[in-house]
C-alpha positions in Angstrom: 95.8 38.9 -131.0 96.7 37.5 -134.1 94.4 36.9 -137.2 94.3 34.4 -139.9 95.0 36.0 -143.2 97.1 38.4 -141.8 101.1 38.9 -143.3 103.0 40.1 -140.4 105.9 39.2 -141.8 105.7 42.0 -144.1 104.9 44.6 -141.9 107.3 47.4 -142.4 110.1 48.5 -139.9 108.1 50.1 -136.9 109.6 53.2 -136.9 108.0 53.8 -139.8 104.9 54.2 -138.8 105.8 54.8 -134.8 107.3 58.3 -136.7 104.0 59.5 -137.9 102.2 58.6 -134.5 104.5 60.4 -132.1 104.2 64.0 -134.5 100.3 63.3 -134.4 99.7 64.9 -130.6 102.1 68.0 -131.4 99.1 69.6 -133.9 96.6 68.9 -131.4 98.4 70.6 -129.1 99.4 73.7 -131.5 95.6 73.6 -132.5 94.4 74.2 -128.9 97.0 76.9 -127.7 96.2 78.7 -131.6 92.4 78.7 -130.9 93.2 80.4 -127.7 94.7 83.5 -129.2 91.3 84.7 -130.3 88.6 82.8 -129.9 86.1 84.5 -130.9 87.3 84.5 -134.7 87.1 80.7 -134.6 83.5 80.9 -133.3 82.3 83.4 -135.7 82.1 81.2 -138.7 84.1 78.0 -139.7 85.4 80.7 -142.6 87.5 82.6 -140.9 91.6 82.4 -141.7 91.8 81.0 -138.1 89.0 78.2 -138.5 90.7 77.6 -141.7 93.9 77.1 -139.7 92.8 75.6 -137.2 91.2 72.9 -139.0 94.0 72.0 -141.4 96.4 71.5 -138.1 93.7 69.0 -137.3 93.1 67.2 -140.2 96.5 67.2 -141.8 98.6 67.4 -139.3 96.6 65.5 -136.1 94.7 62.9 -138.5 96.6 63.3 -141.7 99.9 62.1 -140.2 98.4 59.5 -138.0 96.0 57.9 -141.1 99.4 58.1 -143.5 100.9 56.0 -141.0 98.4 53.2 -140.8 97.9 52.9 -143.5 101.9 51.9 -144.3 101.4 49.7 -141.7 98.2 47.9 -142.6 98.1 47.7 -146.6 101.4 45.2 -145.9 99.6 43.4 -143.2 95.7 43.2 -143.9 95.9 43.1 -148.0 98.9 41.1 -148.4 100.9 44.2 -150.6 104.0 45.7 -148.9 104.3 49.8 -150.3 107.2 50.0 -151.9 110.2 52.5 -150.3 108.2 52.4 -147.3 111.4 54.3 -145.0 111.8 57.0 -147.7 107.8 57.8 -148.2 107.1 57.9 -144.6 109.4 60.0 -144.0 108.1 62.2 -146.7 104.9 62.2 -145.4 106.1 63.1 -141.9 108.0 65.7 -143.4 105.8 67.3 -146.1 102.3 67.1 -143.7 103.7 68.4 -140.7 105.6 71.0 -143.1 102.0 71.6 -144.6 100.2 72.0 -142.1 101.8 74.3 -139.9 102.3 76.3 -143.4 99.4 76.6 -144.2 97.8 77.8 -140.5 100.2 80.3 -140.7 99.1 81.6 -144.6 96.1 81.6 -143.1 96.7 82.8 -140.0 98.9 86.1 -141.4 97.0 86.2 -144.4 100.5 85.1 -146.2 100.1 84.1 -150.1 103.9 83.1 -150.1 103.3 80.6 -147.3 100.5 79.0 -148.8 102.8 78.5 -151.6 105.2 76.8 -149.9 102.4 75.0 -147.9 101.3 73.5 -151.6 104.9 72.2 -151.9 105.4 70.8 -149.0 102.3 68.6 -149.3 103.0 67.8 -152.4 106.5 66.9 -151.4 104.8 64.5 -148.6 101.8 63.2 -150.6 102.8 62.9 -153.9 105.2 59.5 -153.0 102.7 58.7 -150.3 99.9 58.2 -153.2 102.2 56.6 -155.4 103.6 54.1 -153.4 100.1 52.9 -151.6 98.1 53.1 -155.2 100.6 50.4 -156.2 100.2 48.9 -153.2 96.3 48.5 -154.0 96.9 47.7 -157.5 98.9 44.6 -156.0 96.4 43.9 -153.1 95.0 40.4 -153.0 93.0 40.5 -149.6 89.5 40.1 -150.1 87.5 42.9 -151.7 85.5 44.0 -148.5 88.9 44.5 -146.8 90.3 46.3 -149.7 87.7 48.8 -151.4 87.2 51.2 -148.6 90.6 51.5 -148.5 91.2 52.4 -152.5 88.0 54.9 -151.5 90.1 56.4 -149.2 93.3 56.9 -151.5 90.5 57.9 -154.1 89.2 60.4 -152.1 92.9 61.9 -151.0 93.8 62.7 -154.2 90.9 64.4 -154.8 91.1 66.5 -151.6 94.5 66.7 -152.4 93.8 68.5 -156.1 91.0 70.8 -154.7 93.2 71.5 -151.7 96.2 72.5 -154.2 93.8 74.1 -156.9 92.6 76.4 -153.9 95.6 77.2 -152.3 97.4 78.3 -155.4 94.5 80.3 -156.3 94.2 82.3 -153.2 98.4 82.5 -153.2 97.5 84.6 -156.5 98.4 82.2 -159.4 95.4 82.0 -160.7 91.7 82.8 -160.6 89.4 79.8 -159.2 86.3 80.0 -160.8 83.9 78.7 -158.3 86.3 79.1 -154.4 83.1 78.2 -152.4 82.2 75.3 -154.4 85.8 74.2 -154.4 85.5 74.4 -150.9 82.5 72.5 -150.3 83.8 69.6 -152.3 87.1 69.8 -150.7 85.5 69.4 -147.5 83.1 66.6 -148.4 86.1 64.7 -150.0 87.9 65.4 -147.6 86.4 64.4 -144.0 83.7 62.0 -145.7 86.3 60.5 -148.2 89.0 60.3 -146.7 88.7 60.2 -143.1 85.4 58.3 -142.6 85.8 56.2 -145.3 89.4 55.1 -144.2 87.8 54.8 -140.3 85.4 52.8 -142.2 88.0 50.3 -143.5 90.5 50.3 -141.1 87.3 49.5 -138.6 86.4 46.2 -140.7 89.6 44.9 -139.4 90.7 46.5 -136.1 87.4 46.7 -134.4 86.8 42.5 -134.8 90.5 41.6 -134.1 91.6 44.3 -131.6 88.4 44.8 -129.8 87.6 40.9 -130.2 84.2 41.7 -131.5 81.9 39.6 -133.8 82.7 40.4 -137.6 81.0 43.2 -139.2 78.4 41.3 -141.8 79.5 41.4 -145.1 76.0 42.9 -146.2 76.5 45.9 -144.3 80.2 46.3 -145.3 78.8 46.2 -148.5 76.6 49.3 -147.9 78.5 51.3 -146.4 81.0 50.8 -149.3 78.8 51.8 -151.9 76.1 54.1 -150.3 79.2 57.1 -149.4 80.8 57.0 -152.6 77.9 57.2 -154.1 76.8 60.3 -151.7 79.9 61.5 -152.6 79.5 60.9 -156.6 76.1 63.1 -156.1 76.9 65.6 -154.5 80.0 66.5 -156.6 78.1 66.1 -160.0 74.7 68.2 -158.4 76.2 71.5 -160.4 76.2 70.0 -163.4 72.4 69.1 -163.0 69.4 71.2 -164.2 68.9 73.4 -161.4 65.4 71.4 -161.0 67.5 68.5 -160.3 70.5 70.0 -158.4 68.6 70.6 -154.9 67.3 67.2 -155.5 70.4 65.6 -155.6 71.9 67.6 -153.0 69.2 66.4 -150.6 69.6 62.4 -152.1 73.4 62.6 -151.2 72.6 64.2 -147.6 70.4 61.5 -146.9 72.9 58.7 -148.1 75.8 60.7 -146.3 74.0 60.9 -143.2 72.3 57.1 -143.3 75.7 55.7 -143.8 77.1 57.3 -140.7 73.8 56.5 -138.9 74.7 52.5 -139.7 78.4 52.9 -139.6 78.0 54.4 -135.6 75.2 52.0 -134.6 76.5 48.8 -136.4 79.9 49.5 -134.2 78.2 50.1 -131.2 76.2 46.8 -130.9 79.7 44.8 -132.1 81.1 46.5 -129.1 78.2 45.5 -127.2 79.2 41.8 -128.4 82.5 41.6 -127.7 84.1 38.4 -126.1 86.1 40.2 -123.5 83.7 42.4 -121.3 86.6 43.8 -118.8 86.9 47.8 -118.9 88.9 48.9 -121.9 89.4 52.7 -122.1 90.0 52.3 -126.2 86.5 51.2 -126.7 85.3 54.3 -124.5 87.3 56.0 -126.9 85.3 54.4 -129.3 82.1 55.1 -128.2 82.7 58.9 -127.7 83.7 58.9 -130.9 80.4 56.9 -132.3 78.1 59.2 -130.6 79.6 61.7 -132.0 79.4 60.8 -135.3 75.5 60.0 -134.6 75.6 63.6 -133.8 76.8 64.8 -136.5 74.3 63.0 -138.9 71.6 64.7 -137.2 72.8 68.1 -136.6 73.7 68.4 -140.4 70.3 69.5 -142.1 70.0 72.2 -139.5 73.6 73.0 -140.3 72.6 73.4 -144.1 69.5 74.8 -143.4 69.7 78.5 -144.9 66.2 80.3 -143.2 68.3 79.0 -139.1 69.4 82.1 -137.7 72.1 79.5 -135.7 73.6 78.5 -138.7 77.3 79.6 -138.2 77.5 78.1 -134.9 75.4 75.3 -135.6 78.3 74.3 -138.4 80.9 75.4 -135.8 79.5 72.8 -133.2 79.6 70.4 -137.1 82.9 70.9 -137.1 83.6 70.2 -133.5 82.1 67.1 -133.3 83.4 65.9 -136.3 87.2 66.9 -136.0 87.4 66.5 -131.9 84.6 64.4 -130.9 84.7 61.6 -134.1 88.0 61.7 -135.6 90.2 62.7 -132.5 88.7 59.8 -130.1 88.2 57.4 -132.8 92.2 58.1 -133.9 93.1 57.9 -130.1 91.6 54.7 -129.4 93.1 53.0 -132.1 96.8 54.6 -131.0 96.0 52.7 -128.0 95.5 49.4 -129.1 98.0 49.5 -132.1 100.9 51.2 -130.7 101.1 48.6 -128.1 100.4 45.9 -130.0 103.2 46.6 -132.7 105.8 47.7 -129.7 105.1 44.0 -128.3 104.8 42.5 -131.9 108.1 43.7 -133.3 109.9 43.2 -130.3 109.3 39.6 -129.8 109.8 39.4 -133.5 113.2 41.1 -133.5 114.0 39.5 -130.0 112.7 35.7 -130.5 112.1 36.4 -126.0 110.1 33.8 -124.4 106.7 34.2 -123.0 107.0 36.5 -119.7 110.6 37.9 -120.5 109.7 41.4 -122.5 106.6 43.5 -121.4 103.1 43.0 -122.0 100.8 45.1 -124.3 99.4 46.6 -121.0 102.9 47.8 -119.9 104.0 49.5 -123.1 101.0 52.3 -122.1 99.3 51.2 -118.7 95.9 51.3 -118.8 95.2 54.6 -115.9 97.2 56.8 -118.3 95.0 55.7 -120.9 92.2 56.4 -119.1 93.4 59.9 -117.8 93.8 61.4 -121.0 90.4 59.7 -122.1 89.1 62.1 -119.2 90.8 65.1 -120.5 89.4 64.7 -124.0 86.2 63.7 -123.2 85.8 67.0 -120.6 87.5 68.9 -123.0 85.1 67.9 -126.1 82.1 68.8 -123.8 83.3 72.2 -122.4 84.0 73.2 -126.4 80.5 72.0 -127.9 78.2 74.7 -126.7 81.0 77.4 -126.9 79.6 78.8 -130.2 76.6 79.7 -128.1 78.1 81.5 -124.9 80.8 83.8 -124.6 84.1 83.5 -125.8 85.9 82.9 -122.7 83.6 80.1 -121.9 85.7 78.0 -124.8 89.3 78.7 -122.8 89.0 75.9 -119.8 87.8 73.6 -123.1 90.8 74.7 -125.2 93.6 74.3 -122.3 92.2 70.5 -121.4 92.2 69.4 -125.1 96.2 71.0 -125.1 96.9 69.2 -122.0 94.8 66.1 -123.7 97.4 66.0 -126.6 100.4 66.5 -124.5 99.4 63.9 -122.3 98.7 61.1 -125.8 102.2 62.2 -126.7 103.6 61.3 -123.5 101.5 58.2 -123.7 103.2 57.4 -127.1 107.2 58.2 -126.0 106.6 55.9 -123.1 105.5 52.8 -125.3 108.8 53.9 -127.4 111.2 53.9 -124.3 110.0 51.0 -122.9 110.2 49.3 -126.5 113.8 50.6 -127.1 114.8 49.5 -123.1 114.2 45.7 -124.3 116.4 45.8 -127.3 113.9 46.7 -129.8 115.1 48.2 -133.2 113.4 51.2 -135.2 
């Protein structure tokens, strides 16, 4: 399992990033049983205080704490850099986007300026060291530069989802007037889910996906697109207001295009890898995987009928968007890299901290056995196919959906304690 290049030796204590892992199912969980409560206000339109909620539990408190965490553990590791005060800014982050999060759904939720204020503090509280400590950790980084750019995109991207995020918040708590809130949004959203998040599955794939999944390499002309094409999607479609309005639905459309072809090539790309791969027993991770892909591939081609203004299904057209994106993509990707890493790490640190011959501490298969793996794969992937045409049908069609992706996140987090307590049992150290 090891690579060449690699610096385990400065991998950071793992309960560092074992912290952030084991919060991660708790907002998938809170996410489900909140969507329950009224579903059909979560349905209507992906504006609604309880979308809004619901998707800031996902993405900063499922994804957010999850991404935070790997990428303490792998900016040491893959680019050679160890973040400085790693303990105190994880546990920051843990803090401040857990904190966040479940501040901010419930502003939202009660329509509560004060707690949207305190929802800005507590990410900042968590983010603020988090980006500080990983930018010098980037500045520092002397892994190659197809391992290390999609991963300075990422942090590039957070701190600008970050500042819309923050400018919003504060001016819906009252502080002050945003000028433009539904442009703000959009580029908060764009940053956020293809800057941060795809971008960062982007990079972190370069590197897990070859040596985790024992795949060929991705080719370095590809890596290079997808690099450069996003950003640049990205670049376009945050600059189109500034255009003559002749130009500004043009470049709207160019960064659609680029957006969507670079998730295309990204999903497709992956997929044949995986086809490729050395080892072709069953592995639940790359099913994972591939749930994940095809959603993504989704995505990409549900989005100009998602945009398009004159389709009388447009709110639940970006409400199945949003579904795919958040459960389908991120969620499955997320959980089949859990899967490969948290073992991996349990068995990495303990034989590290341990010096145990071969045979004498547990396997990576016995830190999470692969049948429980595989029964919460079932429960995510029923539960993402029972949600997707609930913006379509009545509301109580979207319950069964709702309970399985609960039970889905309770089962990842029990999943995730079991690799601890059998990691502690055999004298490992957090």
């Amino acid at each position: 399992m090891a690579s060449p290049g690699l610096s385990y030796e400065q991998a950071p204590p793992f309960g560092t990033p074992l912290r952030l892992f084991l919060a991660a199912p708790l907002f998938l969980v809170l996410a489900a049983v909140l969507a329950m409560t009224d579903p059909d206000a979560w349905l209507a339109s992906r504006w609604t205080p309880l979308s809004l909620a619901l998707t800031h539990l996902l993405t900063l408190g499922y994804l957010g704490t999850v991404m935070t965490g790997a990428l303490l553990q792998m900016l040491p590791v893959v680019v050679g850099s160890p973040v400085p005060a790693t303990g105190p800014i994880g546990w920051l982050a843990l803090i401040g986007l857990g904190g966040g999060a479940m501040l901010l759904a419930a502003g939202f939720t009660l329509g509560a300026p004060t707690l949207l204020m305190l929802a800005a503090v507590s990410l900042a509280i968590g983010l603020v060291p988090f980006l500080a400590g990983t930018l010098v950790s980037l500045i520092r980084a002397r892994a190659l530069p197809h391992v290390a750019w999609p991963m300075r995109q990422a942090w590039v991207a957070l701190i600008l989802t970050f500042a819309l995020g923050l400018a919003l918040a504060t001016g819906l708590a009252g502080l002050w007037p945003p000028p433009d809130p539904p442009g703000l949004t959009s580029l908060h959203v764009a940053w956020g889910l293809g800057g941060w998040v795809l971008m960062l599955v982007i990079g972190v794939a370069f590197q897990v996906v070859p040596m985790l999944q024992l795949t060929p390499p991705y080719p370095r002309g590809i890596m290079a697109i997808l690099t450069g094409s996003l950003p640049v999607a990205l670049l376009l479609f945050s600059l189109a207001g500034f255009f003559p309005a002749s130009l500004a639905q043009a470049a709207e459309g160019l960064a659609l295009v680029l957006g969507m072809a670079s998730s295309l090539a990204f999903a497709l790309v992956t997929l044949k890898l995986q086809g490729q791969r050395r080892r072709k027993l069953p592995d639940v991770t790359l099913d994972f995987w591939r749930l994940g892909l095809a959603s993504l591939i989704g995505v990409a081609l549900l989005v100009p009928a998602a945009m398009l203004e004159a389709n009388p299904w447009r709110d639940a057209t970006q409400a199945i968007l949003g579904l795919l994106f958040l459960v389908g993509f991120a969620a499955s990707v997320v959980s089949g890299m859990l899967y490969k890493i948290v073992p991996f790490l349990s068995w990495f640190h303990l034989q590290a901290q341990t010096q145990a011959k071969a045979g004498s501490i547990p396997n990576m298969k016995q830190f999470i056995p692969d049948d429980r793996a595989r029964w919460h794969f079932r429960l995510h992937l029923a539960a993402v196919v029972l949600l997707l045409p609930t913006p379509w049908l009545p509301h109580p069609v979207a319950l069964p959906g709702l309970v399985l992706l609960a039970v889905s996140g309770l089962f990842l987090g029990v999943n995730l304690a079991r690799a601890r307590r059998t990691y502690l049992a055999h004298g490992g150290a957090l």
